[in-house]
N, C-alpha and C positions, 0 to 999 in steps of 0.2 A: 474682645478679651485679648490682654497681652498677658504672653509668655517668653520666658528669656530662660535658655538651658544655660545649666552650670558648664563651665569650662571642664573638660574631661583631661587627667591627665593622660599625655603622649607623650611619644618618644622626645629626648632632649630634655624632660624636667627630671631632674633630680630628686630622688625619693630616700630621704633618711629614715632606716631601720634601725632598731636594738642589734642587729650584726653587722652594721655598716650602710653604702650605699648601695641600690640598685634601679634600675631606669624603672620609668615610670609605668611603661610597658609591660612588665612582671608583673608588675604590684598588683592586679585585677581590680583596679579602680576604674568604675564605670559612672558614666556619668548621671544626674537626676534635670529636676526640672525645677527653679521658683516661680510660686504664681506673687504675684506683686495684687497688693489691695487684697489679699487673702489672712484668714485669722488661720488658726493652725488646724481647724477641722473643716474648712469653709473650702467648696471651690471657687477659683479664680471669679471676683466680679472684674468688671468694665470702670472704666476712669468714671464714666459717665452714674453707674451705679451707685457709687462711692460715693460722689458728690452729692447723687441725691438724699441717699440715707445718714449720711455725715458718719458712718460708721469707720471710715479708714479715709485712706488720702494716699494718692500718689506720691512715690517723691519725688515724678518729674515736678509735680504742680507744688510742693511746698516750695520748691527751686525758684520757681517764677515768682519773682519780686513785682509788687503794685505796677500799674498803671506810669509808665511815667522812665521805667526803668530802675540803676539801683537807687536803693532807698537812700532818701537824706539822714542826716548824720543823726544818730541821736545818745543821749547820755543816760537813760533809761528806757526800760523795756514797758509796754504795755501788757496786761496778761491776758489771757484769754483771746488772743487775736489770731491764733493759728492752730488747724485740727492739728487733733491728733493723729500722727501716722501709726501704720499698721505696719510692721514688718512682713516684708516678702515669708512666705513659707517655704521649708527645701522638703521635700516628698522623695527620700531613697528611693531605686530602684533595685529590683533583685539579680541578683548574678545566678549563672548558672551553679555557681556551689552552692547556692542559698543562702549565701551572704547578702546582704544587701550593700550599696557603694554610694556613694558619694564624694564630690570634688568639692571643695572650699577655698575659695584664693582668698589670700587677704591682700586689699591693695589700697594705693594711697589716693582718695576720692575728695569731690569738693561738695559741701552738703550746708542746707541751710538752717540752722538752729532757732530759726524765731526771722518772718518777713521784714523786719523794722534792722534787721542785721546785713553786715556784708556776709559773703556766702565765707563757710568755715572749711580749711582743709583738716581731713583726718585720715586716720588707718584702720581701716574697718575691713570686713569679712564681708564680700561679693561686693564691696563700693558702701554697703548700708551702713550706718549707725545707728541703734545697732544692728546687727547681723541678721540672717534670716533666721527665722524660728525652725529647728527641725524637729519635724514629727514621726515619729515611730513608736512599734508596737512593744509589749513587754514579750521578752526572751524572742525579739526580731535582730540576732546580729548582726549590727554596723561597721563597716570599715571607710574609714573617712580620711580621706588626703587633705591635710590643711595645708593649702601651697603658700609659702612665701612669695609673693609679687608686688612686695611693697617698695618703693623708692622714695630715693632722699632721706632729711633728717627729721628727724622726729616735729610734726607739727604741731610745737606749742614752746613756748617760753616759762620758763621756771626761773623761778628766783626766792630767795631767803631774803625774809625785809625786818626788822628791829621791831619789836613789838614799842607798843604806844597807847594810850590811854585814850581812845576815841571816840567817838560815837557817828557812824558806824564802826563796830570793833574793826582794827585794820584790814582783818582776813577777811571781812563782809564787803570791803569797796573793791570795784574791779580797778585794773589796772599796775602798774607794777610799784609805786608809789617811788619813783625813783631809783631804784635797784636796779644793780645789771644783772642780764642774765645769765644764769650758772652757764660758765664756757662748754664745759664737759658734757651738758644736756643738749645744747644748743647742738652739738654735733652729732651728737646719739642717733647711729642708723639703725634702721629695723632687725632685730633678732631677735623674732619672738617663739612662742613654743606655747600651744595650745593645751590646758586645762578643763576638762567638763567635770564643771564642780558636782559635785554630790553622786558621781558614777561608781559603782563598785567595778573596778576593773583592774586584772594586771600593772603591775606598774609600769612596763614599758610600753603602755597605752595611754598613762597617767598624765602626761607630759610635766616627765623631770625640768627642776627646774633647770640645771643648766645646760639641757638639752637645746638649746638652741637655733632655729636654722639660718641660714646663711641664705643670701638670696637666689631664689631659681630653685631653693630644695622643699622638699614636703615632708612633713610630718605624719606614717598612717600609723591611727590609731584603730585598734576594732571594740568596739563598748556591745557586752554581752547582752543589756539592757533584760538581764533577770531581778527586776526591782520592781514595786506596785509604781502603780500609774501615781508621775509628780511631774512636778516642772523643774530642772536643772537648769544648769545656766553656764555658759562656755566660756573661756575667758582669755588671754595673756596672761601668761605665770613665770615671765623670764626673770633670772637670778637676777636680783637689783633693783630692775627698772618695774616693775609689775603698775607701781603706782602712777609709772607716768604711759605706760602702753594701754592701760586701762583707758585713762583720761582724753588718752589721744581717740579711745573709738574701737578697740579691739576686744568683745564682749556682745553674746546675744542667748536668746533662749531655745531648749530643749526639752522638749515636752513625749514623757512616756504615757503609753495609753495601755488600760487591760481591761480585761471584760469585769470585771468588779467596779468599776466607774463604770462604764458603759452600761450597768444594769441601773444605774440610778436617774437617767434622761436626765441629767445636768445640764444646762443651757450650754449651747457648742452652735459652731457655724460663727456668724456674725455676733453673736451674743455673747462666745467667749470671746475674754479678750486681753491679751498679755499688755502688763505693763511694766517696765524694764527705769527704774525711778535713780539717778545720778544729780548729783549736787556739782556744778562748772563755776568757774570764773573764765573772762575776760580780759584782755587788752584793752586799751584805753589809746588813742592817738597825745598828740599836744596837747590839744583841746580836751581832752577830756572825753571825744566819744566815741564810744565802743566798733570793736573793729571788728568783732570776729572772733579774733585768732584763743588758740586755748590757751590759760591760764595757772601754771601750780604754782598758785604762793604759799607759803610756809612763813610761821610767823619764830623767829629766834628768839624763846624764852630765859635761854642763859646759853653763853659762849663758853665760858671758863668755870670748874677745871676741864669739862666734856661736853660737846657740843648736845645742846637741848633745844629741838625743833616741835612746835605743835605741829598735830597732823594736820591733814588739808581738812575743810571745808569750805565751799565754795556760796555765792548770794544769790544763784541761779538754781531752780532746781527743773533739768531732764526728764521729759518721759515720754518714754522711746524716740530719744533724740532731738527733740523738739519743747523749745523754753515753757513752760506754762499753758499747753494746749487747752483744748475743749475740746468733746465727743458729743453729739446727740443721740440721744437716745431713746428708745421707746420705752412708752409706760409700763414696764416687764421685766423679767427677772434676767439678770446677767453674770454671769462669773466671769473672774478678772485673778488673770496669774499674776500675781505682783510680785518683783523680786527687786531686791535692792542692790543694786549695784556700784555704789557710793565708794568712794574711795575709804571715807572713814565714817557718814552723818548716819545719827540713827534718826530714824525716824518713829512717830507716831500717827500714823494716820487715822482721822475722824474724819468725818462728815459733815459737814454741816447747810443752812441752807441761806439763802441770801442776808439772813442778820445776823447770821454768823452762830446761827444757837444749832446743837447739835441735830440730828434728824432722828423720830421717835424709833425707842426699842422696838427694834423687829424686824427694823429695813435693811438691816447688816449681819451679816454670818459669814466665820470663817469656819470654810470648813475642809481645810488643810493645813499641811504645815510645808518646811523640807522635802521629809522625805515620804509624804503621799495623805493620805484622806484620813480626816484625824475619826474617832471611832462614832460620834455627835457632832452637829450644829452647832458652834459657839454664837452667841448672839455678842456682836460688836456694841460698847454701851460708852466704852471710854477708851477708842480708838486700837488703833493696832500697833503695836511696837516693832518695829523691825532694823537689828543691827546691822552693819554690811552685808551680804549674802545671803541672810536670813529668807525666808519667801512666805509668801501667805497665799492660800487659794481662797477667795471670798465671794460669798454671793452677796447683789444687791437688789431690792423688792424697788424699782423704780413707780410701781402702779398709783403711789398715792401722794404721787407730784407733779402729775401731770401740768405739763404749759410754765413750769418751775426750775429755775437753775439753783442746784448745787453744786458745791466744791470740795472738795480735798481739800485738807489743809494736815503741815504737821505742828502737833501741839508739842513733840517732847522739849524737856527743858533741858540735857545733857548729851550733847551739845545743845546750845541755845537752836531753836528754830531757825536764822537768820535775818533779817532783817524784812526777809519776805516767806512768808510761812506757805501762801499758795501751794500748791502741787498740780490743780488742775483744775479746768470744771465742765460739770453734765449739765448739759442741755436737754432737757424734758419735753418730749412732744407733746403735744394737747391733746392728739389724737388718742381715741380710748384702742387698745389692739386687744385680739386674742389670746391668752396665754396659758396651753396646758401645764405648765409644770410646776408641782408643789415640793415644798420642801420635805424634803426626807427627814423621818426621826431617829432614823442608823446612816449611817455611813459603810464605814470600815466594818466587816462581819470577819476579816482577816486578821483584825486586830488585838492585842493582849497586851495590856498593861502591865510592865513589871514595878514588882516592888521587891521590897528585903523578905519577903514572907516567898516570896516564888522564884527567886533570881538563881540564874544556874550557876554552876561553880566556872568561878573566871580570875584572873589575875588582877592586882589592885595598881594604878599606875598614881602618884603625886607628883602635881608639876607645879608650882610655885610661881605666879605673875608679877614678877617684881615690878615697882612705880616706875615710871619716868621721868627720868631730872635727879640727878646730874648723869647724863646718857640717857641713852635708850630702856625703855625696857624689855626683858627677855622672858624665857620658859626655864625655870632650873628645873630638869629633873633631881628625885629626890630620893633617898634609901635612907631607914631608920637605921638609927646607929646607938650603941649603949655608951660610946666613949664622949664625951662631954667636955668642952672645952675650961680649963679652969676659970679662962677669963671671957665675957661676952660683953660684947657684941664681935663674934668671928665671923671674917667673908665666909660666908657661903655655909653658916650652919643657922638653921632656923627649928625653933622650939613651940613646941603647939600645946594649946592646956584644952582638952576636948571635956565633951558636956559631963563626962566621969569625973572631971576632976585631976586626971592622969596628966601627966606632962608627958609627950613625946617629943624627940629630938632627933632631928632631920639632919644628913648631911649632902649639899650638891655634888651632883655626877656628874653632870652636864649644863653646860647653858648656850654656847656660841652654835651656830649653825653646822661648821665643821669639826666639833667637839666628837671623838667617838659616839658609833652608834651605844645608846643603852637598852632601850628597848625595843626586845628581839617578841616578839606577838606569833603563838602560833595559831595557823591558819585553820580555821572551822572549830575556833575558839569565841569564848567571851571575855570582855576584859571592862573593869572597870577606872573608867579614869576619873581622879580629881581636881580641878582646878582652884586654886587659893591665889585671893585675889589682895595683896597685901597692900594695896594701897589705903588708905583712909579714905581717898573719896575719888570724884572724877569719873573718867568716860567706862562704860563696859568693856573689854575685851570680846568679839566676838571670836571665839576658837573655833577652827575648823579641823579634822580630822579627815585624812584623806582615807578612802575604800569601804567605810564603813557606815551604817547608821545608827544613830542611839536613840536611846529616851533617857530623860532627864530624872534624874532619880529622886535628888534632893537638894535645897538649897539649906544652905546653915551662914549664920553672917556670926561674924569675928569682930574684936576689937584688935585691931591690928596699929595700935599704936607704939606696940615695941620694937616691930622692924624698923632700924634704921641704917640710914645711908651714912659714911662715917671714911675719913681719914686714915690711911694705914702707916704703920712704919715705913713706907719705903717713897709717902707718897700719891699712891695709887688710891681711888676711890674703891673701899667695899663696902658688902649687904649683909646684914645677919638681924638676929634679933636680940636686944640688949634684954630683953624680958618678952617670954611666951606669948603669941598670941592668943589670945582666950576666946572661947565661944562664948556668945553669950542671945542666940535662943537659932528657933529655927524660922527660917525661910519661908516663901512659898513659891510653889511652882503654880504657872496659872493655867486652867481648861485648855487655854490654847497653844501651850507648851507642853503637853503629854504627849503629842504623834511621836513619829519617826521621825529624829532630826539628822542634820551633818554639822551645823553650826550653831553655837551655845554660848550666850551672853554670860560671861565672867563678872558680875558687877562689884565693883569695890567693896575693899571688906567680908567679902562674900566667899565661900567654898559651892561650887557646884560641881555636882557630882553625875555623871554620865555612866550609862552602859550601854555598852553594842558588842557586835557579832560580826568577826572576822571569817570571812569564808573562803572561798577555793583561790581567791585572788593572791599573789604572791609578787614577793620584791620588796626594794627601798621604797619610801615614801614620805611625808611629811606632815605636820600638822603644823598650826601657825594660827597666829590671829590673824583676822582678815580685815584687819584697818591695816590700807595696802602702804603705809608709808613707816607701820610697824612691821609688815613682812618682810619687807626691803631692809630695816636698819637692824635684821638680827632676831626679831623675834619669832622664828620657825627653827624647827629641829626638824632631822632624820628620824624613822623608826623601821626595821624591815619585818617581813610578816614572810616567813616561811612555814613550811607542813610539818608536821611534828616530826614523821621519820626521818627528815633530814636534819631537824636540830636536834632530837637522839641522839644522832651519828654524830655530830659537832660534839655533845656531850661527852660521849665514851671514845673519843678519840682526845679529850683535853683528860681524861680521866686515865688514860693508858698512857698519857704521860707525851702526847704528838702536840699537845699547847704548850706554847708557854705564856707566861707573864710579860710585856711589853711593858712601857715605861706609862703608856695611856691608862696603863689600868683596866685592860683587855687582854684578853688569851688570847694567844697564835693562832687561837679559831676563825678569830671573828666575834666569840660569844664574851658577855661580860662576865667574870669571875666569879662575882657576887650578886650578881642578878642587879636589879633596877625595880623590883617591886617591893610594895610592902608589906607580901605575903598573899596567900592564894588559898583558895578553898574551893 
């Protein structure tokens, strides 16, 4: 059995706090332990274990290239030629306060993405990609050092190539098709700043985005981990680059546990098993074959008047660091954290088995979401849909395939699959085994489905997802207004015709990242937010909301063929609606979209509607879509979340006349004048 302790911080590293610096030494950051070849409930096995059960893999031994030395050149990949690895696991240790601690370096590692490859440099968390899985209990206090130890420039080449009528579409071939690479990229050093997505935490635990660290400093953050048992997911969230520190390797998983799962004997040990699913590109030599090295192409769909870039997707699809793996597996039930870690691909994941036709109802259940164990068993029948960040907890019945290989595959059609739909494949032992555990007919007994018949009084927020092209697209927050423009289409006012028949008329508050804050959220509140999704057609938005979790309320779809994009006097490109967008019926949400989420598909056309519960947590924060090359170009906003008593007091001190009106259209408080909702009950 190997084990390799986490680097503890000591004196000389530098520890960046919410009040500045102080050595590392104060910080009571104590060190843990990773077991390598370990699932996140499993103790440490032996290399030798691993090999025999095909259950995990070293990553010295994916390291080790065939017989022969490194591998000859080649200009495609075989699939299924390489297990799948297990991420190491980090196991807190408790401090004397009863904190628990943990060290996390992130540093710049050489790792092999697929045996037929040259080895690949990235930046990853303990050397891994991805990172090690940390496991902790619910309301087990965490305080975690994320150290900066990374060196050099960012390992990957990025370039913007002219789009072109292909087959493969251009963004599906590796290599950089001629393009130099973005200079500005090409020198990009490490400043990153660590994000645990879906944690309800302080925000100066949150990791702001332009919190930054510089190298040699750490990041502690402490996660209260009072949330039902789910699987999170850690990531790079620095101001800008998110999309290429992601790509480069800076991203792993986080797994809560509480005795509400624990009462249900869920398969765990070796039978759980996290899968961390990313879509890469490639480099390409002279020749044509593949080097290695990473790849962000971006395809320019229109230069002038404003630059218009698709997002990434890449012709390789990752899971857990490793091109197209395989796992073997016993004839037995398994659960599998999936989470999607994609820059931008949604995926659907199905099943199917060597002809490719689906595996019969019964052998798939999700039975989680986000933000923990949904209240049933959903039977998997027509795959799983998951946007970026999105996650699914799913059980699989391997018993009646024995000596049989299946595969993952993704079926979705927006984005297109890619030119290789694979994702992975199970390998079925013949052998017949033992398996006590049956499927549960409850779940969650903690759980409560809200609707408009039970929903508590909470604040309304509208945020409007404008299309992309010509620019970017953003979040306009939104406030009804009774003054009406005489002529439309006006930047930035949009008119809605709801299922009443009513015309309502919206005007924006905000849209750019730095734009005043508008919405001020009090804490051990409920709020409900909507997202309009005004494009005609195209990719989902997956939004992500930081500190909080929701359930999805309702979806309603729009004919949103009046927003349009349109010439100003002066020039300038603006958005408004020349005619109301109309509802024209309702939505659905589906069984496996009721839990507890953090992240909410936006689909075109579409109004969805969310509600969660803001708690003790306090601070700036952000939401954003999480197609990371839209987070980057602008589409995330601020929002802060203070306790009532204190925005009271912001109240009746703008009310006794201590505010005034700025030019922003902000009070001297801080508070906005006119509030940012569209009314509250």
């Amino acid at each position: 059995m190997r084990r390799r302790a986490l680097l503890t911080a000591a004196a000389g590293v530098t520890v960046a706090t919410t009040a500045g610096t102080a050595s590392a030494a104060g910080a009571s950051v104590a060190g843990s332990s990773v077991q390598e070849g370990a699932t996140a409930s499993s103790t440490a096995v032996s290399d030798t274990a691993a090999a025999t059960t095909g259950t995990s893999a070293s990553y010295a031994s994916i390291l080790a290239h065939p017989a022969g030395g490194a591998p000859s050149p080649v200009k495609e990949l075989t699939p299924f030629l390489d297990p799948l690895t297990i991420p190491p696991t980090a196991r807190p240790t408790r401090g004397a306060d009863g904190v628990h601690n943990l060290t996390v370096e992130m540093r710049t590692a050489t790792v092999s993405l697929h045996s037929q490859l040259p080895p690949t440099v990235v930046w990853a968390y303990e050397g891994h990609a991805p990172g090690p899985t940390i496991d902790v209990r619910r309301g087990e206090r965490l305080r975690v050092a994320w150290v900066n130890r990374l060196t050099g420039t960012i390992p990957l080449t990025a370039v913007q190539v002219p789009n072109a009528q292909q087959t493969p579409a251009v963004w599906d071939q590796p290599g950089r098709g001629g393009a130099a690479p973005m200079a500005d990229i090409r020198s990009l050093r490490p400043w990153p700043v660590t994000h645990l997505h879906g944690a309800l935490t302080g925000s100066g635990n949150d990791g702001w985005p332009e919190n930054v660290l510089e190298p040699g400093a750490a990041q502690v953050s402490e996660y209260r981990n009072d949330q039902p048992a789910t699987a999170l997911f850690y990531h790079d969230h620095a101001m800008a680059v998110t999309r290429w520190s992601v790509m480069a390797g800076l991203q792993g998983m986080y797994i809560v546990r509480d005795d509400e799962e624990d009462a249900l004997g869920l398969p765990g040990g070796r039978y759980e098993v996290p899968l961390l699913l990313a879509d890469r590109n490639l480099e390409t030599d002279a020749d044509g074959n593949l080097t290695g090295r990473l790849l962000h192409k971006t395809v320019v769909i229109q230069s002038e008047p404003l630059l218009w870039l698709r997002a990434f997707t890449g012709p390789f699809t990752l899971v857990n660091g490793t091109v197209w793996p395989y796992l073997e597996v016993k004839p037995r039930w398994y659960r599998f954290r999936v989470v999607n870690g994609a820059n931008t691909r949604q995926y659907r994941l199905a099943l199917v088995d060597e002809d490719g036709k689906p595996v019969p109802s019964g052998s798939v259940y999700q039975i989680g979401t986000d933000g923990g164990l949904l209240p049933r068993p959903i039977p998997v029948d027509d795959g799983v849909t998951l946007a970026a960040a999105e996650r699914a907890d799913l059980l699989i019945d391997f018993s009646a395939f024995r000596g049989r290989r299946l595969r993952l595959v993704n079926t979705n059609g927006n984005p297109d699959p890619g030119p290789w739909p694979q994702v992975m494949e199970f390998r079925v032992s013949s052998t017949r085994v033992s398996d006590p555990f049956v499927l549960p007919k409850r779940l969650s007994r903690s759980y409560k489905r809200l609707t408009e018949s039970n929903l508590p009084g909470h604040t309304d927020r509208l945020v409007v997802l404008t299309p992309q092209g010509p620019g970017q697209a953003l979040c306009w927050e939104m406030e009804k207004t009774e003054d009406v423009p005489e002529k439309l289409p006006t930047d930035g006012i949009v008119q809605v015709r709801e299922k009443d028949g009513i015309v309502a008329t919206y005007r924006r508050t905000a849209a750019d990242f730095y734009d005043p804050v508008r919405f001020f959220v009090r804490a051990r509140s409920w709020e409900r937010w909507r997202f309009l999704h005004v494009a005609p057609s195209g990719w989902a938005h997956p939004m992500h909301i930081h500190t909080t979790s929701f359930q999805i309320l309702e979806r309603q779809t729009y004919d949103v063929s009046g927003f349009k994009t349109f010439t100003m006097a002066d020039g300038s490109i603006g958005c408004g609606t020349a005619t109301p967008v109309v509802w024209t019926g309702a939505g659905t949400v589906l069984p496996a979209e009721e839990g507890w989420k953090d992240t909410v598909r936006a689909n075109a056309g579409e109004l969805v509607t969310v509600v969660g519960y803001f708690g003790d947590t306090a601070g700036k924060y952000v939401y954003h879509c999480h197609m990371l090359e839209h987070e980057d170009m602008g589409m995330m906003r601020q929002f802060v979340v203070l306790p009532g008593q204190i925005q009271d007091v912001m109240a009746s001190m703008e009310h006794m006349g201590m505010g005034s009106m700025d030019d922003s259209g902000t009070s001297g408080t801080g508070m906005p004048s006119t509030g940012t909702t569209e009314g509250s009950r």
